[in-house]
C-alpha positions as CSV (number, residue, x, y, z in Angstrom):
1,X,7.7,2.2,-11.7
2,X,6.1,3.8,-8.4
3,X,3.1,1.9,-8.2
4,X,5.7,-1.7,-8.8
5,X,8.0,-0.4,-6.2
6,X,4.8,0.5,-3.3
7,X,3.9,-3.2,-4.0
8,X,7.1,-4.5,-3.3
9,X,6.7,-2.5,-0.2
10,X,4.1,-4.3,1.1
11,X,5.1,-7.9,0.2
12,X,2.4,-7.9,-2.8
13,X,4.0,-7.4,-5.7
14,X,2.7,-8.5,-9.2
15,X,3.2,-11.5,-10.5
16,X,5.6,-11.4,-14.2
17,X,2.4,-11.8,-16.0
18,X,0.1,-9.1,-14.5
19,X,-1.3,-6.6,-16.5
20,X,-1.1,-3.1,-14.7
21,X,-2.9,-0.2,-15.6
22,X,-1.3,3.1,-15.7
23,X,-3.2,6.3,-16.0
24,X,-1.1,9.9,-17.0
25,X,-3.2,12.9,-16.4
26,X,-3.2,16.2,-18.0
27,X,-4.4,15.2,-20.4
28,X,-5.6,12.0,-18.4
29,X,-4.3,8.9,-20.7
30,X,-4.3,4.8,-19.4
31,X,-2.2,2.0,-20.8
32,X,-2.2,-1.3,-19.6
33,X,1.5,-2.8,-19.6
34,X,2.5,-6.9,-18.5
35,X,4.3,-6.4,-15.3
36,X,7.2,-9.0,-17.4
37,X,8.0,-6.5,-20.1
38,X,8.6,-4.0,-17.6
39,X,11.6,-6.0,-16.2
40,X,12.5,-7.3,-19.6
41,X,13.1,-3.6,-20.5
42,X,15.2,-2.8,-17.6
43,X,17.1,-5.5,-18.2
44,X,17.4,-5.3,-21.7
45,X,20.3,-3.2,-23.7
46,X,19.7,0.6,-23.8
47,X,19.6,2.2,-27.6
48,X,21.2,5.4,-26.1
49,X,22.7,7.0,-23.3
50,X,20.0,8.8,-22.0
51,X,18.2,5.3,-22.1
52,X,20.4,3.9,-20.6
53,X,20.6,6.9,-17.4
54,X,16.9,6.3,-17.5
55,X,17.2,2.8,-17.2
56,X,19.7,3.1,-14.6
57,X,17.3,5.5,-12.2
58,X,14.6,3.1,-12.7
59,X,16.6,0.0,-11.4
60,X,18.3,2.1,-8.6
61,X,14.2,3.1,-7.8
62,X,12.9,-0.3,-7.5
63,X,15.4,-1.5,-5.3
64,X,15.0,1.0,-3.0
């Protein structure tokens, strides 16, 4: 969600289909994720309440 919002930033932001590649460390882990199924996610219905704060942070995130 940081590295979406820091190209939004700077007017360069992914297309829908872009694949992004995210790398966790410790231990150091990379998944490549369709920029479109990030926002189809957001958007989409929350199974929970704690997905659905989650979701909530996330959307209140990018739009900052």
């Amino acid at each position: 969600m940081l590295a979406l919002k820091a190209f939004r930033e700077h007017d360069c932001a992914p297309g829908p289909a872009a694949h992004l590649e995210i790398e966790v460390k410790n231990p150091s882990v990379t998944h490549t994720i369709i920029a479109r199924k990030i926002e189809e996610w957001l958007t989409g219905g929350a199974k929970s309440p704690k997905e659905a704060i989650e979701k909530r942070r996330l959307k209140e995130l990018l739009d900052t």
